[in-house]
PyMOL Python script that loads the backbone (N, CA, C, O; Angstrom):
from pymol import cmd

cmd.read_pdbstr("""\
ATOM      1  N   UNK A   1       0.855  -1.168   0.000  1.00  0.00           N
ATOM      2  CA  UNK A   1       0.000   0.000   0.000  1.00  0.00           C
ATOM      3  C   UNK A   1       0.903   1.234   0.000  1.00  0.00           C
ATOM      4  O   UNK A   1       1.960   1.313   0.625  1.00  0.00           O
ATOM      5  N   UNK A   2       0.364   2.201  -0.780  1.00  0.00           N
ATOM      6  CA  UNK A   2       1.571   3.126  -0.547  1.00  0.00           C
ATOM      7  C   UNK A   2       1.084   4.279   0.326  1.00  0.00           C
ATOM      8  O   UNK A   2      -0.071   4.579   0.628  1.00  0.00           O
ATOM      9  N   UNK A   3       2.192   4.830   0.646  1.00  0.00           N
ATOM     10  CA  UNK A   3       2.058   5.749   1.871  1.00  0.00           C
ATOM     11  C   UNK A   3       1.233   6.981   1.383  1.00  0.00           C
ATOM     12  O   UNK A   3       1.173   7.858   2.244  1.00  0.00           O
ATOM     13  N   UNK A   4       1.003   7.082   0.973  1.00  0.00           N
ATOM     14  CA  UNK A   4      -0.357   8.345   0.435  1.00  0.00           C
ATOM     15  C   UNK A   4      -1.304   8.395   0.505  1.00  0.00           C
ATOM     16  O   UNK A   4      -2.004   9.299   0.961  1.00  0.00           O
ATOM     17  N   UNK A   5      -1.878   6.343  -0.425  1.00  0.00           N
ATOM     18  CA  UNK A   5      -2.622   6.036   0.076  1.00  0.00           C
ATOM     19  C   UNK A   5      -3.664   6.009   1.769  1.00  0.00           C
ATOM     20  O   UNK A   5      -4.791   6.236   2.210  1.00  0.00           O
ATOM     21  N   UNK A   6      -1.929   5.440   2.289  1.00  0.00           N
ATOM     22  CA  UNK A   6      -2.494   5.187   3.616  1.00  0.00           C
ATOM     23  C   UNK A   6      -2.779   6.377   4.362  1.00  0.00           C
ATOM     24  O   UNK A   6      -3.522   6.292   5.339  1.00  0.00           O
ATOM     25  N   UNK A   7      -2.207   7.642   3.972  1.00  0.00           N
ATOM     26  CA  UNK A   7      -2.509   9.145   4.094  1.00  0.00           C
ATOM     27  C   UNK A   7      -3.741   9.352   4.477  1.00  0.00           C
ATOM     28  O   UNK A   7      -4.286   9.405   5.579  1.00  0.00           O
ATOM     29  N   UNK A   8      -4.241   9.507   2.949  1.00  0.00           N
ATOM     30  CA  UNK A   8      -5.516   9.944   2.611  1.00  0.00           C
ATOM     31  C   UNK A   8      -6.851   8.804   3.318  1.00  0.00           C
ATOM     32  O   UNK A   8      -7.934   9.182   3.763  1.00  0.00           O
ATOM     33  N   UNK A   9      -6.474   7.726   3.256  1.00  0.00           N
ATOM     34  CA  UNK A   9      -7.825   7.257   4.698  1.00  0.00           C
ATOM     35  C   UNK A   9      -7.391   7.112   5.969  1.00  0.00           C
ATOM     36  O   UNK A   9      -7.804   6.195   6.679  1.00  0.00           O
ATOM     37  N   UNK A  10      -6.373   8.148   6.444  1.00  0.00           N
ATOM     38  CA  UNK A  10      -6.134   8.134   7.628  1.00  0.00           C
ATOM     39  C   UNK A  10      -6.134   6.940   8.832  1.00  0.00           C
ATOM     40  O   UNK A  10      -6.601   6.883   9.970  1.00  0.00           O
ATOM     41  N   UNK A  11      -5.216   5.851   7.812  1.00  0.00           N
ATOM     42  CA  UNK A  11      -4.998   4.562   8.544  1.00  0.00           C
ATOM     43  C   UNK A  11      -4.304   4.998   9.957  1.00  0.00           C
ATOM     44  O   UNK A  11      -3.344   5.767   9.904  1.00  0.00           O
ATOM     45  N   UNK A  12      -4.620   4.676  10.810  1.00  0.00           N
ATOM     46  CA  UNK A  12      -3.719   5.692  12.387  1.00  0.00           C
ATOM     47  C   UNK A  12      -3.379   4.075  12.806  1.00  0.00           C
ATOM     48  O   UNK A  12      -3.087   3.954  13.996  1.00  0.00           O
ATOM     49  N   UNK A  13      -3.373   3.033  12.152  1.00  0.00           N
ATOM     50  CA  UNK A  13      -3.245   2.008  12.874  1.00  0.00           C
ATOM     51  C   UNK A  13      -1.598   1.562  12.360  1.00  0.00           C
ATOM     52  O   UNK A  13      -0.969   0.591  12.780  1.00  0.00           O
ATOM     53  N   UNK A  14      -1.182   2.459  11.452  1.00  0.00           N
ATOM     54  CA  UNK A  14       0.045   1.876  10.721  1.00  0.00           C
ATOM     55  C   UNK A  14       0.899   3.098  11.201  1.00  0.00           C
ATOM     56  O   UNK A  14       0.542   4.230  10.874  1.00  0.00           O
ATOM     57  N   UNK A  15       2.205   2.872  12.096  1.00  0.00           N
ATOM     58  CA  UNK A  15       3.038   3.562  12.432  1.00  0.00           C
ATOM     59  C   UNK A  15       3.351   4.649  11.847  1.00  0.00           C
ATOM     60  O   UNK A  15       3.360   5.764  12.370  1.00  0.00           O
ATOM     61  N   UNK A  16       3.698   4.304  10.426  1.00  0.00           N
ATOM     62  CA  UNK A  16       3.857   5.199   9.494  1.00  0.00           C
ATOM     63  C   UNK A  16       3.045   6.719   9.181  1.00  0.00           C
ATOM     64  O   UNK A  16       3.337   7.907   9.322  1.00  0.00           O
ATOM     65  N   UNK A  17       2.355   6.266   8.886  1.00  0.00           N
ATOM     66  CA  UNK A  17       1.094   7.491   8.552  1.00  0.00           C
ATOM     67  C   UNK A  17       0.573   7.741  10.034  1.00  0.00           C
ATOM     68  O   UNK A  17      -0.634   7.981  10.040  1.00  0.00           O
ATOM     69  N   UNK A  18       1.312   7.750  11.602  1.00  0.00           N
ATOM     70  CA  UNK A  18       0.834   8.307  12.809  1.00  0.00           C
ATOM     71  C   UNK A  18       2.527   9.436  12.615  1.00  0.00           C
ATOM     72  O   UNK A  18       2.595  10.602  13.004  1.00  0.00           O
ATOM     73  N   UNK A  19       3.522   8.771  12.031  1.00  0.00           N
ATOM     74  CA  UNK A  19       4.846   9.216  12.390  1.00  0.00           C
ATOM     75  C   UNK A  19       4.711  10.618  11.194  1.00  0.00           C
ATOM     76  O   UNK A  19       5.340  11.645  11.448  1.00  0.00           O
ATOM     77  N   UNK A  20       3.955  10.544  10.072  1.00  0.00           N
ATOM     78  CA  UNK A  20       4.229  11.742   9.102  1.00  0.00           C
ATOM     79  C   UNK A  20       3.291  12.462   9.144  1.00  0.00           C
ATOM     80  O   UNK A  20       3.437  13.530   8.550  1.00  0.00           O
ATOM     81  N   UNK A  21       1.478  12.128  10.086  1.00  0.00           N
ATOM     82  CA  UNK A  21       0.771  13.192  10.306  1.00  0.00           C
ATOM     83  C   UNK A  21       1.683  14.049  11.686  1.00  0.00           C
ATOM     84  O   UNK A  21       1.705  15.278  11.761  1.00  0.00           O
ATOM     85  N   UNK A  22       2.262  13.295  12.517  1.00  0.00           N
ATOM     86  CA  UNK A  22       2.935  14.105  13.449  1.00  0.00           C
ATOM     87  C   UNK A  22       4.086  15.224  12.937  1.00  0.00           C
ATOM     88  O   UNK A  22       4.061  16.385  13.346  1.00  0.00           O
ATOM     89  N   UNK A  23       4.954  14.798  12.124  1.00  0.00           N
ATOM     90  CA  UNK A  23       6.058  15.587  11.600  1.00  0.00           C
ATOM     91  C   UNK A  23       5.497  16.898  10.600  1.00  0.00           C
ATOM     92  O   UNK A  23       5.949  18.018  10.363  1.00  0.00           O
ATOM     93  N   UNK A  24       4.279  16.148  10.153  1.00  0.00           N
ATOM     94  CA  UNK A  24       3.754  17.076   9.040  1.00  0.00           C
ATOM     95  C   UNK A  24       2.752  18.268   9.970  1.00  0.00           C
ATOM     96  O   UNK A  24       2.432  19.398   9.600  1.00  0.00           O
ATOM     97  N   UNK A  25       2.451  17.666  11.105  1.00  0.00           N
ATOM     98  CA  UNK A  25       1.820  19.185  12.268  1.00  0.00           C
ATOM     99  C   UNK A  25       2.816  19.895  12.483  1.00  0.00           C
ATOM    100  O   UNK A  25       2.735  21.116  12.611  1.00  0.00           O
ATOM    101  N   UNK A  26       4.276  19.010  12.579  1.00  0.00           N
ATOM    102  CA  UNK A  26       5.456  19.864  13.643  1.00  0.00           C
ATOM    103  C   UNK A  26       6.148  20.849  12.147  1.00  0.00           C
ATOM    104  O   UNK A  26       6.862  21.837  12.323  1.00  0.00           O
ATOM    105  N   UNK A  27       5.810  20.400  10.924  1.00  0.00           N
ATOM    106  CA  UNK A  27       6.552  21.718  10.024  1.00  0.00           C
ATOM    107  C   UNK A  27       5.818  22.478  10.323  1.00  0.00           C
ATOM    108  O   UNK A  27       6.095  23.345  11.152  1.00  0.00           O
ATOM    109  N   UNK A  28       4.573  22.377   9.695  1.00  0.00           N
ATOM    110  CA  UNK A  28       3.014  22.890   9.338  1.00  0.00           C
ATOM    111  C   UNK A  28       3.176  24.479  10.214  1.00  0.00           C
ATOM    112  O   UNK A  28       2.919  25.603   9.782  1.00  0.00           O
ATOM    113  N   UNK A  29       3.759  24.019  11.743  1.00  0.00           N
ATOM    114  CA  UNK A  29       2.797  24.561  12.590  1.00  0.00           C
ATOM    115  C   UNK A  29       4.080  25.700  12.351  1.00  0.00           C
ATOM    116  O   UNK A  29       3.793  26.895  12.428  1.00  0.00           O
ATOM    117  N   UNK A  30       5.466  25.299  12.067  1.00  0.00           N
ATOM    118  CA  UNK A  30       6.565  26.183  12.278  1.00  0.00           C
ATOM    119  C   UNK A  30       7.133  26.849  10.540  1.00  0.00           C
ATOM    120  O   UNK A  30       8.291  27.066  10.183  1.00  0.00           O
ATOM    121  N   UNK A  31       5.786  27.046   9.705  1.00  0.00           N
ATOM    122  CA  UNK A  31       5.655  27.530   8.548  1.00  0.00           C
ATOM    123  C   UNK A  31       6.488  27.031   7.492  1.00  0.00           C
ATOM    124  O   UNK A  31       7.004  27.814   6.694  1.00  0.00           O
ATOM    125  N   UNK A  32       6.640  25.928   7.431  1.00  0.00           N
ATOM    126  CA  UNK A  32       6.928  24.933   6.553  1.00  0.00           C
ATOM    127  C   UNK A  32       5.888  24.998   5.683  1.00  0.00           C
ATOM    128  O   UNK A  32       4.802  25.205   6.226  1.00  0.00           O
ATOM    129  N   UNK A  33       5.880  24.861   4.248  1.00  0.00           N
ATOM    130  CA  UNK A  33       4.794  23.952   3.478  1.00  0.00           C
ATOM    131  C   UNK A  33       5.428  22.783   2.778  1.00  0.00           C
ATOM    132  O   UNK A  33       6.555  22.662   2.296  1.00  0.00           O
ATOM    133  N   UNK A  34       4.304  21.869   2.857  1.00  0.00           N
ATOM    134  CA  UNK A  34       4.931  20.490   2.362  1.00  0.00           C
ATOM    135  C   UNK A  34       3.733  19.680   1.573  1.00  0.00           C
ATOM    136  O   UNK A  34       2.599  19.322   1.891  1.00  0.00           O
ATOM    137  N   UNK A  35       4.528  19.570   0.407  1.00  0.00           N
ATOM    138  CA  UNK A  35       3.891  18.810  -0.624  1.00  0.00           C
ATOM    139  C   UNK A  35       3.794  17.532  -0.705  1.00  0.00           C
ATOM    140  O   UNK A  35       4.900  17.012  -0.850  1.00  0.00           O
ATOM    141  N   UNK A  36       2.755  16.649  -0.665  1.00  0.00           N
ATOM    142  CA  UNK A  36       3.609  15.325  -1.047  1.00  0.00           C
ATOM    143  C   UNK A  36       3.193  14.687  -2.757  1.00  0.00           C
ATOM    144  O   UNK A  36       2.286  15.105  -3.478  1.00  0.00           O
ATOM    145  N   UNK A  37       3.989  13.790  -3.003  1.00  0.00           N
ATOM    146  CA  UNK A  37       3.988  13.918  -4.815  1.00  0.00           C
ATOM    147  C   UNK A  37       3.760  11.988  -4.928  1.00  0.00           C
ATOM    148  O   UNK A  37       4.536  11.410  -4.167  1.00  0.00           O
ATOM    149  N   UNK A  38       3.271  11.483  -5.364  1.00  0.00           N
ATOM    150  CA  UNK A  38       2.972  10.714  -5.612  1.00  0.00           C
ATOM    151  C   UNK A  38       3.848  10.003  -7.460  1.00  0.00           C
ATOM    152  O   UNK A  38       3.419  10.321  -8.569  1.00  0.00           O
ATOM    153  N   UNK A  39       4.926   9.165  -7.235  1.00  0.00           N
ATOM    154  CA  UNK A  39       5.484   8.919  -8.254  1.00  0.00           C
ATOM    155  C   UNK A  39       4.719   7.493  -8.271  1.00  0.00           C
ATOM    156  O   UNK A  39       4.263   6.917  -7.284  1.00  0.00           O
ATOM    157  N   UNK A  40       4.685   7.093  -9.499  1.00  0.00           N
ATOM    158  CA  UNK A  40       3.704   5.940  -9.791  1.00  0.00           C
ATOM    159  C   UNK A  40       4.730   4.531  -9.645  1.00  0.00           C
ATOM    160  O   UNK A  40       4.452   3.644  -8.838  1.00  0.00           O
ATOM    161  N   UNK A  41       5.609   4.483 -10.293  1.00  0.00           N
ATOM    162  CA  UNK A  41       6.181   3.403 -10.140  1.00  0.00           C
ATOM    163  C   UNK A  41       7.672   3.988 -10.284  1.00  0.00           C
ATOM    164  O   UNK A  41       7.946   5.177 -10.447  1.00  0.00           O
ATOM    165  N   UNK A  42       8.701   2.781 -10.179  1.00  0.00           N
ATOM    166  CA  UNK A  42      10.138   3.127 -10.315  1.00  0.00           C
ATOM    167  C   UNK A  42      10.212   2.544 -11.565  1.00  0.00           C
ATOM    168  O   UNK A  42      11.309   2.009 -11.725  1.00  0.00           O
ATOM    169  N   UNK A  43       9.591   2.456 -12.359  1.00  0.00           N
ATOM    170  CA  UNK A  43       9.799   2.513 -13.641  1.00  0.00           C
ATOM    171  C   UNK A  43      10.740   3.312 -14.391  1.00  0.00           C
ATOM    172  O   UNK A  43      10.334   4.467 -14.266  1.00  0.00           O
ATOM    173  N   UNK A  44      11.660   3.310 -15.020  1.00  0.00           N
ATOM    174  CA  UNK A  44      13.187   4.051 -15.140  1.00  0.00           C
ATOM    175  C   UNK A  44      13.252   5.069 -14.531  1.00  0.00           C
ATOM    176  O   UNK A  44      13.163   6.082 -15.224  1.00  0.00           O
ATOM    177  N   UNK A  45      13.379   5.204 -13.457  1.00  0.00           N
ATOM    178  CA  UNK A  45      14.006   6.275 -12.496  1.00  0.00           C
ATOM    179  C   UNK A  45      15.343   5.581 -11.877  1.00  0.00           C
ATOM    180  O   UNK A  45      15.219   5.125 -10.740  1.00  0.00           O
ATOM    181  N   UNK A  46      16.593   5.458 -12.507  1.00  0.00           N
ATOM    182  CA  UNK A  46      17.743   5.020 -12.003  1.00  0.00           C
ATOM    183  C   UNK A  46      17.724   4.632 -10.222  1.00  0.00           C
ATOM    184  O   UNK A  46      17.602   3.589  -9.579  1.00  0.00           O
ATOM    185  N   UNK A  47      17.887   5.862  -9.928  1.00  0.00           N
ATOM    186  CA  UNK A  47      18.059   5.251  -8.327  1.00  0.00           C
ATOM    187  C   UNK A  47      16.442   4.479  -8.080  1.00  0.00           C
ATOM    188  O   UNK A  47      16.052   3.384  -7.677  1.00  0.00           O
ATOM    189  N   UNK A  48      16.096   5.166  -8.349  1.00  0.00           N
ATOM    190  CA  UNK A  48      14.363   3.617  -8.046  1.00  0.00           C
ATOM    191  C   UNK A  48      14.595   2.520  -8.121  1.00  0.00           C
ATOM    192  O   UNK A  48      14.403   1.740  -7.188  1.00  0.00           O
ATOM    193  N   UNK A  49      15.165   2.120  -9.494  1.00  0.00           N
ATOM    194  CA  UNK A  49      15.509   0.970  -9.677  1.00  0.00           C
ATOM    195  C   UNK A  49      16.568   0.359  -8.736  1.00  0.00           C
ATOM    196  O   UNK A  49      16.553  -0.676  -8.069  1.00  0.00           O
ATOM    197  N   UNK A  50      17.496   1.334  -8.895  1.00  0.00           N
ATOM    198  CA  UNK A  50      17.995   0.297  -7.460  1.00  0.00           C
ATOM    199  C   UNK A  50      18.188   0.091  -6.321  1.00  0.00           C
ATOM    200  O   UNK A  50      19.150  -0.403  -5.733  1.00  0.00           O
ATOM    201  N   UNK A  51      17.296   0.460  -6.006  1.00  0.00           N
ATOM    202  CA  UNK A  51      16.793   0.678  -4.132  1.00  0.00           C
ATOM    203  C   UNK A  51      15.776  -0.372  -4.776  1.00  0.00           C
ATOM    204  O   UNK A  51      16.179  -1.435  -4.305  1.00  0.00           O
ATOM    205  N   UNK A  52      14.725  -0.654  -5.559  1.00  0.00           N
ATOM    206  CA  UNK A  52      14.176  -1.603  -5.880  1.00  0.00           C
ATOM    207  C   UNK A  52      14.733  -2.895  -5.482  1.00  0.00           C
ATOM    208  O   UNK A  52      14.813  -3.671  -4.530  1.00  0.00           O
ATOM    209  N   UNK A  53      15.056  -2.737  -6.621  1.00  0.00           N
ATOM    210  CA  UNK A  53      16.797  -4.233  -7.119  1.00  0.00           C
ATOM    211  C   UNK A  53      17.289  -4.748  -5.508  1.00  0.00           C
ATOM    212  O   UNK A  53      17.340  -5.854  -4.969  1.00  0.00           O
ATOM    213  N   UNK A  54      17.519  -3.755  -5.189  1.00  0.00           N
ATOM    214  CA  UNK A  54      18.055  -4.319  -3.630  1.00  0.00           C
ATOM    215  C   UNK A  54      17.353  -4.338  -2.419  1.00  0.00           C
ATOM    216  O   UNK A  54      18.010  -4.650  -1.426  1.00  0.00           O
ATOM    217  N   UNK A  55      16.118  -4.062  -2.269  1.00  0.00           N
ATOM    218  CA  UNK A  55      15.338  -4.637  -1.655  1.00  0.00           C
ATOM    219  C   UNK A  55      14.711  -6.256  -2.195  1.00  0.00           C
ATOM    220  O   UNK A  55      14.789  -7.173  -1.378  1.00  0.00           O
ATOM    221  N   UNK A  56      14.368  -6.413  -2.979  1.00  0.00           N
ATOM    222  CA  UNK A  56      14.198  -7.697  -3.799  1.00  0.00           C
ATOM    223  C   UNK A  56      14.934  -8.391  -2.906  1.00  0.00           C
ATOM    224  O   UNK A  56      14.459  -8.990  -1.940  1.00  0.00           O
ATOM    225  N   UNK A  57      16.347  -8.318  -3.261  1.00  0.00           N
ATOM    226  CA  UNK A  57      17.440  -9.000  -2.902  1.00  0.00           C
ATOM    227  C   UNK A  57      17.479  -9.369  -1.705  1.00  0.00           C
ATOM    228  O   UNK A  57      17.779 -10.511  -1.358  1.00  0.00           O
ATOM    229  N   UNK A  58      17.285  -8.767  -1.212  1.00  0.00           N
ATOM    230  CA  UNK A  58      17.206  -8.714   0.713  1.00  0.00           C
ATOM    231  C   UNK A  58      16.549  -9.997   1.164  1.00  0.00           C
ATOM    232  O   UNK A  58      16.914 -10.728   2.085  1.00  0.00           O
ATOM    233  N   UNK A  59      15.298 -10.174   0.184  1.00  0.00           N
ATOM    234  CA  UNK A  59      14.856 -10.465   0.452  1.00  0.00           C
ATOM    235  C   UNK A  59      14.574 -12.162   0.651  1.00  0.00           C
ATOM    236  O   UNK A  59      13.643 -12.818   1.119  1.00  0.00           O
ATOM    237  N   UNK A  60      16.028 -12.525  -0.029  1.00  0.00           N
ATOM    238  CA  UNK A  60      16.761 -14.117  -0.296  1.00  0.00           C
ATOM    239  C   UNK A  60      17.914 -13.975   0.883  1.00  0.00           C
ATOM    240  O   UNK A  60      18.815 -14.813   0.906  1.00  0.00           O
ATOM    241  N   UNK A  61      17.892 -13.176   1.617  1.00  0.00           N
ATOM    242  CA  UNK A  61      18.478 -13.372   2.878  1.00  0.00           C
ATOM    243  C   UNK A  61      17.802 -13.909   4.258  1.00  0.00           C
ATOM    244  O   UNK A  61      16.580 -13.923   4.408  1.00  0.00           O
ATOM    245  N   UNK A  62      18.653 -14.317   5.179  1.00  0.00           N
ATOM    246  CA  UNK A  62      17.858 -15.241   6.431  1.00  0.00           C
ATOM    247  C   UNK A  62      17.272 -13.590   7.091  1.00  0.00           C
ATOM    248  O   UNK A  62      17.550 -12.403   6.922  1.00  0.00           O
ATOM    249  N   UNK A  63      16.205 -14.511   8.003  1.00  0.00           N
ATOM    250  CA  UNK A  63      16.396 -13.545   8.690  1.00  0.00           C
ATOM    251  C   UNK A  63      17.003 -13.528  10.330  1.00  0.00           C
ATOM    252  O   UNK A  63      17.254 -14.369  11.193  1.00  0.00           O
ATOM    253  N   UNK A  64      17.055 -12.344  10.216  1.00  0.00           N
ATOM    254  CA  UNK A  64      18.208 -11.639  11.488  1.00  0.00           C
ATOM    255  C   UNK A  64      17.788 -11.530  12.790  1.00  0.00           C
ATOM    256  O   UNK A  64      17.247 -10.502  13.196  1.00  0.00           O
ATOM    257  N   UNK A  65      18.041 -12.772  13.688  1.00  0.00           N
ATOM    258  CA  UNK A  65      17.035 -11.872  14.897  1.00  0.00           C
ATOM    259  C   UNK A  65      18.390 -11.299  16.040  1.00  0.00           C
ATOM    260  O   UNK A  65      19.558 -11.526  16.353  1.00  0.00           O
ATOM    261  N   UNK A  66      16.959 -10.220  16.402  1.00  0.00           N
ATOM    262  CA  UNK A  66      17.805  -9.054  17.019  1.00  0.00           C
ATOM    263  C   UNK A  66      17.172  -8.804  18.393  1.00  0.00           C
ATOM    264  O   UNK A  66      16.054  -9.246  18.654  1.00  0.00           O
ATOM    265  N   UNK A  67      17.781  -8.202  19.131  1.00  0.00           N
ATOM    266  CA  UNK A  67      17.658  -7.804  20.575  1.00  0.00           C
ATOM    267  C   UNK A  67      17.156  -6.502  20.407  1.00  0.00           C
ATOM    268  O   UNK A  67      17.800  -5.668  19.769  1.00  0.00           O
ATOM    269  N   UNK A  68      15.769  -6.177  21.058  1.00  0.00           N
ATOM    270  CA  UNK A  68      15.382  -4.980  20.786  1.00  0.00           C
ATOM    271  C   UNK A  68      14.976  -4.229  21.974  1.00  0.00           C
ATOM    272  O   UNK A  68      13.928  -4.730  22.383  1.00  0.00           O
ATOM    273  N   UNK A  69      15.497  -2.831  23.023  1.00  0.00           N
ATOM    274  CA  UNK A  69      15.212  -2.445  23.709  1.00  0.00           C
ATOM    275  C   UNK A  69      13.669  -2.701  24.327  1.00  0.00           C
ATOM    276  O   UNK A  69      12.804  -2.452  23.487  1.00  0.00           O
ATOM    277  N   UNK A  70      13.157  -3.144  25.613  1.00  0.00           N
ATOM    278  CA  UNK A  70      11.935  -3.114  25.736  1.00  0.00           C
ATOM    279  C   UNK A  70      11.206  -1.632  25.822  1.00  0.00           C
ATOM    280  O   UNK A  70       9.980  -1.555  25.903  1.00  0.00           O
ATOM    281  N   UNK A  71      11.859  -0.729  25.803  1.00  0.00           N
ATOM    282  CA  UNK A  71      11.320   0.492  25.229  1.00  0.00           C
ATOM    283  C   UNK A  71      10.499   1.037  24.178  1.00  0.00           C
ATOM    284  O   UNK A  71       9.740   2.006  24.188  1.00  0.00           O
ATOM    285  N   UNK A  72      10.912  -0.071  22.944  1.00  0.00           N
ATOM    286  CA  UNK A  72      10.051   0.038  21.458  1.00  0.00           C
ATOM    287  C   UNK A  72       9.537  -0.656  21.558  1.00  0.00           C
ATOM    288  O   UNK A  72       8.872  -0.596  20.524  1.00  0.00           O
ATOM    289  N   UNK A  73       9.034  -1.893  22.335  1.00  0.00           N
ATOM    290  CA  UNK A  73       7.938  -2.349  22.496  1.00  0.00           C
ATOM    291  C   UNK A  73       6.594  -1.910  23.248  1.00  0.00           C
ATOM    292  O   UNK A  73       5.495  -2.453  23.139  1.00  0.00           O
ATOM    293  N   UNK A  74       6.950  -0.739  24.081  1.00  0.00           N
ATOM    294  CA  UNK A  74       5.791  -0.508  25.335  1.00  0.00           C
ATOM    295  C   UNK A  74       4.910   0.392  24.169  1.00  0.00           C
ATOM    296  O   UNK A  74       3.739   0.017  24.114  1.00  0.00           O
ATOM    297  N   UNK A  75       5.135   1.135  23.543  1.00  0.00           N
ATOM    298  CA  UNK A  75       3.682   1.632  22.612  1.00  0.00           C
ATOM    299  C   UNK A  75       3.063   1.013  21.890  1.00  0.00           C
ATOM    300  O   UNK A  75       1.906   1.331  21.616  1.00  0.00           O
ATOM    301  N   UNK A  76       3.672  -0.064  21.370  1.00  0.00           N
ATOM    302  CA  UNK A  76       3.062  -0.936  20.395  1.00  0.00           C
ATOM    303  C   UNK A  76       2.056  -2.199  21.169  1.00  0.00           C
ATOM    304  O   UNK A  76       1.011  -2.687  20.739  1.00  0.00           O
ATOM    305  N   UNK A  77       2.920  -2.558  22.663  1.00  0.00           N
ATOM    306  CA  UNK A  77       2.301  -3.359  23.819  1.00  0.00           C
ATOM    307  C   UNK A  77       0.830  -2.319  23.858  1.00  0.00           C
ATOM    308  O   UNK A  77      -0.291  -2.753  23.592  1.00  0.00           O
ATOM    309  N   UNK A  78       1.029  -1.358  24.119  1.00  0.00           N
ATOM    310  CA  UNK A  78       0.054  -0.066  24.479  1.00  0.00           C
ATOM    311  C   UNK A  78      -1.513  -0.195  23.835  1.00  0.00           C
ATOM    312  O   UNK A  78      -2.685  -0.304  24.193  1.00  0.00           O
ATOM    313  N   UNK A  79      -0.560  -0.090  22.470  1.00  0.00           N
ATOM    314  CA  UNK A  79      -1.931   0.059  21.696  1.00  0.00           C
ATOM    315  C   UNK A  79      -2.689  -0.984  21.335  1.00  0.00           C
ATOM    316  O   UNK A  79      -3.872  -0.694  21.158  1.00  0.00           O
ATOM    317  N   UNK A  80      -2.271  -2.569  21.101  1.00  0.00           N
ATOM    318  CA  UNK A  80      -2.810  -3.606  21.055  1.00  0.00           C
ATOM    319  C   UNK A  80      -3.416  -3.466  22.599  1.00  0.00           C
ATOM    320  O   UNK A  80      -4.504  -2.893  22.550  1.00  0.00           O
ATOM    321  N   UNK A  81      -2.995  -3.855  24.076  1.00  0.00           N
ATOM    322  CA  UNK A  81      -3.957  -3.612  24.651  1.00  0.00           C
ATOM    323  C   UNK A  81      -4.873  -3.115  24.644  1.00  0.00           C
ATOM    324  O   UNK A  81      -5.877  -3.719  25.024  1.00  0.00           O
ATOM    325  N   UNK A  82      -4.955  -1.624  24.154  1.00  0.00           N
ATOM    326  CA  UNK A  82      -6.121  -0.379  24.484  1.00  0.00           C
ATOM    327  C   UNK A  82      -7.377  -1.010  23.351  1.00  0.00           C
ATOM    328  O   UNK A  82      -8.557  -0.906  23.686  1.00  0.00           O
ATOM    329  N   UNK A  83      -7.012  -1.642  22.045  1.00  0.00           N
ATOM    330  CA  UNK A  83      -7.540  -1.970  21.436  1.00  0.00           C
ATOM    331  C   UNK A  83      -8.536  -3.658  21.865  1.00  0.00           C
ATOM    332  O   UNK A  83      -9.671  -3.909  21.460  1.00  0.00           O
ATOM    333  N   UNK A  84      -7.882  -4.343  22.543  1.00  0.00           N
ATOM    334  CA  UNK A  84      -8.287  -5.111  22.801  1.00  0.00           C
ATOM    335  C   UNK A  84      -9.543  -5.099  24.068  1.00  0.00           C
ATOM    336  O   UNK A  84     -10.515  -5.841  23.929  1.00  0.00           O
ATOM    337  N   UNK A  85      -9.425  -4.232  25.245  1.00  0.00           N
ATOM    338  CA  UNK A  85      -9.803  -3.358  25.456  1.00  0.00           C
ATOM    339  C   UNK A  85     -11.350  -2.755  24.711  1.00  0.00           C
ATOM    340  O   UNK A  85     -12.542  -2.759  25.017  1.00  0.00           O
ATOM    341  N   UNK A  86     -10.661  -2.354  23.785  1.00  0.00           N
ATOM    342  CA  UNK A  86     -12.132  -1.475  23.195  1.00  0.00           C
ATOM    343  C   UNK A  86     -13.179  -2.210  22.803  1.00  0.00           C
ATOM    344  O   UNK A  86     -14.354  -1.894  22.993  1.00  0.00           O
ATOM    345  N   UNK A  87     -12.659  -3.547  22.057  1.00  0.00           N
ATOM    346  CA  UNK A  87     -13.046  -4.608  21.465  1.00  0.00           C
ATOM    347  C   UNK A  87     -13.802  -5.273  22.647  1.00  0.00           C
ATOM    348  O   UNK A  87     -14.991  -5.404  22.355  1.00  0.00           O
ATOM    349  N   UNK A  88     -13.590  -5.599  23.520  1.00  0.00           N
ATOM    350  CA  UNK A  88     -14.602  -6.305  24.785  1.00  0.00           C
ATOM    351  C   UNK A  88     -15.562  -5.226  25.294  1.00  0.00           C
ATOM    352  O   UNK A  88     -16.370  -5.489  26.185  1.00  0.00           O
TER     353      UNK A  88
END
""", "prot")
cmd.dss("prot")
cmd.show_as("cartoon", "prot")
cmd.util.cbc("prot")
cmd.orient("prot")
């Protein structure tokens, strides 16, 4: 899904689109204007292609497990509770 998409119906459930309505209040508010542009595909756009190309790739690699502060877990713990929660 692309991030514009997820913009414009104000998915608040995907990190992403909570992390760029926040940044996009914090220009907004300090007279920034900010556009966002919607490119359709990486269809010959050199570097597209290979940030493409190498994500692909990545993607025939193991994966990595990692040790992750319990710090980046407590909002995400947060919000599945609150939701679960709402749901009962």
């Amino acid at each position: 899904m692309s991030s514009l998409e997820a913009l414009n119906g104000f998915k608040f459930e995907l990190d992403l689109v909570q992390k760029i309505i926040k940044d996009y209040t914090h220009l907004t508010n300090n007279g920034k204007m900010i556009i966002f542009c919607w490119i359709p595909s990486h269809v010959n756009i050199r570097g597209n292609e290979k940030a493409d190309a190498a994500a692909k790739s990545a993607l025939s690699f193991p994966v990595t497990k990692m040790k992750l502060p319990a710090c980046d877990l407590i909002p995400r713990i947060s919000k599945f509770c609150l939701k679960q929660w709402q749901d009962i």
